[in-house]
N, C-alpha and C positions, 0 to 999 in steps of 0.2 A: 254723333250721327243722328239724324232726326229722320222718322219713315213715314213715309207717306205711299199716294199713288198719281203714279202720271196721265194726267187730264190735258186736253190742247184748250188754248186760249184764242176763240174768236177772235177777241177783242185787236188781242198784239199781236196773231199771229205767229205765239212762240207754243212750247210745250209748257207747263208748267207744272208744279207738285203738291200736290193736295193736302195737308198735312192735318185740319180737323176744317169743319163745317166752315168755319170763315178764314184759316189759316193757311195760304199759301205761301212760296217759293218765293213767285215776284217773276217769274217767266226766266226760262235757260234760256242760253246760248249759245251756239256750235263751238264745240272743244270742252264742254264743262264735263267734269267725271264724277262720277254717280255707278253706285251699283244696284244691280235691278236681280231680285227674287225670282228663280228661275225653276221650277219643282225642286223646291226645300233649300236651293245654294245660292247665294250672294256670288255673285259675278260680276267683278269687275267691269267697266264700259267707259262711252262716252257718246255726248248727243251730237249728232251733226244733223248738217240741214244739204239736202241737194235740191231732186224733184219732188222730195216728201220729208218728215221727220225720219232720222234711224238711229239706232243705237249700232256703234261699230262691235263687229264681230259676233252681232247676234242678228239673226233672221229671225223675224217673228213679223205680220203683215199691219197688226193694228196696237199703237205703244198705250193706247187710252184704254187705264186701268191696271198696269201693271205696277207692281209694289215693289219702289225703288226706295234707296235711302241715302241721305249725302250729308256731307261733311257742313256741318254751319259755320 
């Protein structure tokens, strides 16, 4: 599992995850699972895309910045 934080990408348009100073993800995809640090627990997730980026089953309003970790 590699950690990082979730940043959005102008660029593509995707989420992506920050992993050091020039090392990213490469931009998700809706359906990909990742779990996001949530006050101290790992929780399980997944990224979809509707009218905005979300993480299912979690409410939170803004995902840029939060300290997720995923499977390489």
């Amino acid at each position: 599992m590699r950690e990082g934080v979730l940043i959005y990408d102008h660029e593509s348009g995707r989420m992506d995850i920050r992993f050091g100073l020039l090392d990213f993800y490469g931009g998700l995809h809706c359906g990909e699972c990742l779990e996001v640090n949530i006050n101290g627990e790992w929780i399980p997730t997944r990224i979809e895309l509707g009218s905005f980026w979300y993480l299912r089953g979690i409410r939170i309003a803004n995902l840029n910045g939060l300290h997720v970790r995923i499977k390489d």
